[in-house]
C-alpha positions in Angstrom: 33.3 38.5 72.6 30.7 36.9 70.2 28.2 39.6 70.5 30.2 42.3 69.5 32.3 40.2 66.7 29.1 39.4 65.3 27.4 42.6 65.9 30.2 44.1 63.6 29.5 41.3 60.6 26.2 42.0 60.6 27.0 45.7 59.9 29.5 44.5 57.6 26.8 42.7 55.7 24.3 46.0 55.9 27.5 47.7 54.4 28.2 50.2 57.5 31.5 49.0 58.0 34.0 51.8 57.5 37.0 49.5 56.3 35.9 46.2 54.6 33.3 44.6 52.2 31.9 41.5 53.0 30.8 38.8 50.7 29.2 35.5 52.0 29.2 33.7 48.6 33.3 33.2 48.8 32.5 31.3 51.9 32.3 27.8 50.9 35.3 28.5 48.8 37.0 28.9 51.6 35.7 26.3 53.2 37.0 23.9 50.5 40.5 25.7 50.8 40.6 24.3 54.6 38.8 20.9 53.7 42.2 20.4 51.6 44.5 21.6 54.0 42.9 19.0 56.6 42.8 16.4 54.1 46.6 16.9 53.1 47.9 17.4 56.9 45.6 14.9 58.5 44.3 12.3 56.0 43.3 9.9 58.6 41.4 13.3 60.3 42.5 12.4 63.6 42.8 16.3 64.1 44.2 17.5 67.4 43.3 20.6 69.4 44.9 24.3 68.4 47.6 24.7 71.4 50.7 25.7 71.8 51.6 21.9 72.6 51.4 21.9 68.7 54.4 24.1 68.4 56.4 22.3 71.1 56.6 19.2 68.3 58.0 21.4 65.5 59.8 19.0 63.3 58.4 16.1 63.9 60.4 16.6 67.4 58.3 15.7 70.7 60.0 18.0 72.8 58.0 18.2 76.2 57.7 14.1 75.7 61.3 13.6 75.6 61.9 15.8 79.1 59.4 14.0 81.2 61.1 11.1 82.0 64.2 13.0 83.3 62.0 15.6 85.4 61.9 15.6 89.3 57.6 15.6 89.3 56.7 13.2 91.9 52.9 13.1 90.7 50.8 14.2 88.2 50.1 17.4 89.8 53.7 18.1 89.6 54.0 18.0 85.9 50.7 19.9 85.4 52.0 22.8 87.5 55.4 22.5 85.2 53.0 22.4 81.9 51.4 24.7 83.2 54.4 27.5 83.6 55.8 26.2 80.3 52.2 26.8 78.3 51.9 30.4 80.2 55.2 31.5 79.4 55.5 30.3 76.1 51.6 31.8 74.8 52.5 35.1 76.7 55.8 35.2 74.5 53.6 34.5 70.9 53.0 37.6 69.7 53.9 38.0 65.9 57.5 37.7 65.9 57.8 39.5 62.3 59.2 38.2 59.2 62.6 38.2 59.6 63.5 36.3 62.8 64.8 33.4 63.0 66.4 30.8 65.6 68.2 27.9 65.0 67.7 24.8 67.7 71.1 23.7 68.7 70.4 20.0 69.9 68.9 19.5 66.0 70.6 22.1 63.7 66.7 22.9 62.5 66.2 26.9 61.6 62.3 27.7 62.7 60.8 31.3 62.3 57.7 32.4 63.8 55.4 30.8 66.1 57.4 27.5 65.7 60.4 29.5 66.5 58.9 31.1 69.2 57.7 28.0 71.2 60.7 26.3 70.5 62.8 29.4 71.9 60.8 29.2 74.9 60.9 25.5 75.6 64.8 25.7 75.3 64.9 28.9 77.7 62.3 26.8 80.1 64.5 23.6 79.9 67.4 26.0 80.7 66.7 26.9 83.9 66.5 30.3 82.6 63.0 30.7 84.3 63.5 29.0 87.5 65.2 29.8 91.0 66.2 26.9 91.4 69.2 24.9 90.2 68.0 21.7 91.6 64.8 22.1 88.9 65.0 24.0 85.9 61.6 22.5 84.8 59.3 25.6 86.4 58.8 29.1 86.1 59.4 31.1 89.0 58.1 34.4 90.2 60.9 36.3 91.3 63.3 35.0 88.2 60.3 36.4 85.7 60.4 39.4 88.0 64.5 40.0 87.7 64.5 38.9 83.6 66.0 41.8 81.5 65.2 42.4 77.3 68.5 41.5 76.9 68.3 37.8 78.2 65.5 37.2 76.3 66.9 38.5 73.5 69.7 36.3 73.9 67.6 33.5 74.8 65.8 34.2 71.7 68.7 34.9 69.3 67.8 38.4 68.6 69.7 41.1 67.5 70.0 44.0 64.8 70.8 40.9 62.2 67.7 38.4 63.2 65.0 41.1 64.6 62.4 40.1 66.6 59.5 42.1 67.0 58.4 44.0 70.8 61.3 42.3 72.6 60.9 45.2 75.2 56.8 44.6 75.4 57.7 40.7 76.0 59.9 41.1 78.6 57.6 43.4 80.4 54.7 41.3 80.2 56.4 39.0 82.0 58.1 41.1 84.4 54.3 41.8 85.3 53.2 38.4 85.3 55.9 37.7 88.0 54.9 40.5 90.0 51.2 39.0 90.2 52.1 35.8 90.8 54.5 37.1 93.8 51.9 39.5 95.1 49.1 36.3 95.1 50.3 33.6 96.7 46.6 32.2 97.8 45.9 31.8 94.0 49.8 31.2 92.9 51.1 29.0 96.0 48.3 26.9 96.9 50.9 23.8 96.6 54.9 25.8 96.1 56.3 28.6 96.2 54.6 31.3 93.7 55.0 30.2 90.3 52.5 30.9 87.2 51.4 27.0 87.3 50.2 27.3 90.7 47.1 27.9 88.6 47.0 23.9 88.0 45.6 23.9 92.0 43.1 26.4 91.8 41.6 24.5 88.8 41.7 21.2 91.2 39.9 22.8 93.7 37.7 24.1 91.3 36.3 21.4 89.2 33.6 19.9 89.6 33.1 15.8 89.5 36.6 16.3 87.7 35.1 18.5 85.3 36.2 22.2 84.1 34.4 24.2 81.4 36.9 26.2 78.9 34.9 29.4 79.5 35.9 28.7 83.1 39.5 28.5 82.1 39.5 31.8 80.0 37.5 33.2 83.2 40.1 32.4 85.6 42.7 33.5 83.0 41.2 36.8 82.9 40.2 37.4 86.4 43.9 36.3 88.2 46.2 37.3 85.1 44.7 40.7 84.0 46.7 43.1 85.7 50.2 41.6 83.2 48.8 43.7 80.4 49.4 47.2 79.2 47.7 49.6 80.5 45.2 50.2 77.9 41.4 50.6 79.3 40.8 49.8 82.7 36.5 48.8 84.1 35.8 48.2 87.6 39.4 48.3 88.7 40.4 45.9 85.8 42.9 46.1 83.7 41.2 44.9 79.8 44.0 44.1 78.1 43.2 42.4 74.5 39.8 45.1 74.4 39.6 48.2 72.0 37.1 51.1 71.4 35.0 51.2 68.5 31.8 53.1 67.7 29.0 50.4 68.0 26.1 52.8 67.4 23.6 53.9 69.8 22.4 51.1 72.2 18.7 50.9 73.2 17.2 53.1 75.7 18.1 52.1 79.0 20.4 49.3 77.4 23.7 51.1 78.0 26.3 50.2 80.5 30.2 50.9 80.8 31.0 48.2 78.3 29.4 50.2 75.6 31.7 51.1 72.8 34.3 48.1 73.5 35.0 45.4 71.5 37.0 42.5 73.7 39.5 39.8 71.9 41.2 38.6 74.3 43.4 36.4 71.7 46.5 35.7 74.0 44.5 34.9 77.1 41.9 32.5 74.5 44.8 30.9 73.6 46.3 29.7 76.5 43.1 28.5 77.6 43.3 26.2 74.7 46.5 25.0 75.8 45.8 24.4 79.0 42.8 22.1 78.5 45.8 19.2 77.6 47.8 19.7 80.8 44.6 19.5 82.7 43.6 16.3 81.2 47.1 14.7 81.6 46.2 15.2 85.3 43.0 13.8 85.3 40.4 16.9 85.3 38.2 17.0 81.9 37.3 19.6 80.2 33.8 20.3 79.0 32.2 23.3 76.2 35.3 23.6 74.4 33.1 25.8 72.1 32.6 28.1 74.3 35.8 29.9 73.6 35.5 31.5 70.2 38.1 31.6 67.2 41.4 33.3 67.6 41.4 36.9 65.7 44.7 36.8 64.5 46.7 37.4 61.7 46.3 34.2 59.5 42.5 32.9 60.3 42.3 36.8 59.6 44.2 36.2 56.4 42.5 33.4 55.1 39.7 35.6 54.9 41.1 38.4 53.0 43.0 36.2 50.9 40.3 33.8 50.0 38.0 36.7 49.3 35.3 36.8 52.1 36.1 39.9 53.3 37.5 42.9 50.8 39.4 46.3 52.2 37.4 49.2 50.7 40.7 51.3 50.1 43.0 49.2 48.8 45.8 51.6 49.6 45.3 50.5 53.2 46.9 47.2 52.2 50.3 49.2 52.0 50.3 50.9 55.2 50.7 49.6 58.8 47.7 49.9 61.1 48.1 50.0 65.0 46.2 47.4 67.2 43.9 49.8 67.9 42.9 51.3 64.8 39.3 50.7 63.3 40.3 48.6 60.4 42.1 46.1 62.9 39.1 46.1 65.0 36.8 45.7 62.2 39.0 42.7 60.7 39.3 40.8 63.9 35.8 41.0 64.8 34.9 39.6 61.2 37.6 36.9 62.2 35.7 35.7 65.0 32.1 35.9 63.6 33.3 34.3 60.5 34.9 31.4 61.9 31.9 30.7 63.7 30.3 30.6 60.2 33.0 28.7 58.6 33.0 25.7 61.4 29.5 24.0 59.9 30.8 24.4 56.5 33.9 22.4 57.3 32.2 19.8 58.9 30.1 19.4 56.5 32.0 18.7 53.9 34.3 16.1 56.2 30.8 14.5 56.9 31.7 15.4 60.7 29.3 16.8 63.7 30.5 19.5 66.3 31.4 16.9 68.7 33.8 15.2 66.3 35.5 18.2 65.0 35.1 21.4 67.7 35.9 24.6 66.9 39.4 24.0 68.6 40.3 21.3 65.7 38.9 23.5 63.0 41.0 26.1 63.9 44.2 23.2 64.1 43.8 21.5 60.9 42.2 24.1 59.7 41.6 27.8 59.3 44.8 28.8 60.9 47.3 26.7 58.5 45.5 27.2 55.5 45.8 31.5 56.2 49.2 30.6 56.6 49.4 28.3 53.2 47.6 31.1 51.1 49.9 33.7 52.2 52.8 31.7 50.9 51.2 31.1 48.1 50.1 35.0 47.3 53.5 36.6 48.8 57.0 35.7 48.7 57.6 36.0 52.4 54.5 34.3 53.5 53.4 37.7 55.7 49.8 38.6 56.4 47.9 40.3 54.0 47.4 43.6 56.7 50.7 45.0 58.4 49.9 45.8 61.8 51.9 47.6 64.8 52.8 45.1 67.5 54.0 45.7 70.5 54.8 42.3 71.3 51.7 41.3 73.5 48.7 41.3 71.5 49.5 39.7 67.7 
């Protein structure tokens, strides 16, 4: 994912990208845009990690806290498999839920929209039962429930309609209509411990580490291998199924350098982060996690922002501004790519300027405190509705 993102800046920066202008000299700028975001969010810098776990506290409202002394767990390993369903579920619902939705949280009268509103949506479905065969625990997501759920009960569950639309309802509820379907048809990797649920991936990980240690890229890798087959069928290598990975024209490769990957340019945004938020609910049950920087930065729509707004990066035709691009169009590719190679470049600046090292403030807390609120805080501040700077065509399962 690194090679090709920053294959495509440095052709950006040789001026052989088809879509966007690059310049480097706007980069400490916005550098000192997210030095003031961190510094107004998180004066003390006690920064946490980007997850969704972020999202589950909207409000100032500890939500997963506040259910975990009523839940039936009888160890730890119990309430990582739960976190672990809630955290899959939840990430694999976060696609860009559009500027209009909305949905109002009925235990606290508070109206979220976006990703807040879509974690909290999904923790209140989760808490529900609404994901779970069983009526004797509603805390746990279920196989043959994700299997039998219908658009229209997570539209309901949700609050959408044709007066609070929410993007790729449809695409949502498929992906997790697959995911139930691979967790049913894998019980070695999704039953270790219980019947076949999503966080039966907890086990696999404690089999699997190592003195008590897991590596992030190991995460993502286990992500990738046993979840796959949930996504569209897009492009499919070695009996895989790609998912988050799109074709653009990376030139020629050297002779006798080519192989089948040639030509494809992987993301794998969703999948990167819920390997984030898993690293909490494995460290709540004892199992560290080592190279957090080994995952790179999410290329979504506001780190992608901050970079358009802020200047770094430029569309050649500004007409393009107006129109909506699909996923896998060049000039998404192109912008996500620079995403990801530019947040690698941004990281040092940051810490620089907080007088922090790369052990002290990982990628995963620059992104937190960080690039990903201050593309949010610059689109509010540039458009009335706070929305990107690029429309793109979601189908609810990649943005």
């Amino acid at each position: 994912m690194r090679e090709r993102s920053h294959a495509l800046l440095e052709r950006g920066l040789a001026g052989r990208l088809a879509h966007f202008t690059i310049d480097l000299d706007r980069l400490g700028g916005a550098a000192d845009e997210v030095v003031a975001t961190i510094r107004q969010n998180y004066p003390t810098l006690e920064i946490p990690f980007h997850a969704r776990w972020r999202h589950f506290s909207a409000g100032g409202l500890d939500r997963w806290g506040s259910i975990v002394p009523m839940a039936p767990w009888m160890d730890a390993a119990g309430m990582a498999r739960a976190a672990f369903d809630l955290a899959i579920v939840s990430v694999l619902l976060d696609a860009g839920a559009g500027p209009d939705w909305r949905y109002e949280e009925d235990r606290t009268g508070e109206m979220f929209s976006r990703s807040e509103g879509l974690a909290v949506a999904s923790f209140e479905m989760f808490i529900s039962g609404a994901f779970s065969s069983r009526p004797d625990d509603p805390f746990r997501v279920d196989a043959d429930a994700l299997i039998a759920l219908t658009p229209q009960e997570l539209a309901s569950g949700f609050q959408a309609g044709p007066q609070n639309p929410l993007l790729g309802i449809a695409g949502r509820a498929r992906l997790l209509n697959r995911l139930g379907r691979v967790v049913a048809e894998h019980p070695e990797t999704f039953g270790r411990a219980d019947s076949p649920r999503p966080g039966g991936l907890f086990d696999l990980f404690a089999a699997k580490a190592q003195g008590g240690i897991v590596s992030a890229p190991d995460i993502l890798e286990v992500i990738l291998l046993h979840l796959g087959a949930i996504w569209p069928g897009r492009i499919t290598l070695g009996g895989f199924e790609l998912g988050d990975t799109w074709r653009y024209p990376l030139g020629a490769p050297a002779p006798g350098a080519a192989d089948e990957t040639d030509g494809l340019v992987p993301f794998h945004k969703l999948s990167q982060w819920l390997a984030y938020s898993l690293i909490e609910p494995l460290t709540w049950a004892g199992i560290a996690v080592a190279d957090i920087d080994g995952l790179t930065g999410l290329p979504e729509y506001r780190n992608g922002g901050l970079f358009l707004d802020a200047g770094v990066i430029a569309l050649k035709n500004a007409a393009d501004a107006d129109e909506a691009h699909e996923v896998g169009s060049g000039l998404v590719v192109e912008w996500r790519a620079l995403t990801v190679a530019l947040l690698d470049r941004i990281a040092p600046l940051v810490r620089t300027r907080l007088g922090m090292s790369a052990d002290a403030l990982p990628l995963a807390k620059v992104l937190e405190g960080g690039t990903w609120a201050t593309g949010r805080r610059l689109a509010g501040e540039r458009r009335p509705d706070g929305s990107p700077p690029l429309k793109v065509i979601s189908d609810g399962t990649v943005f």
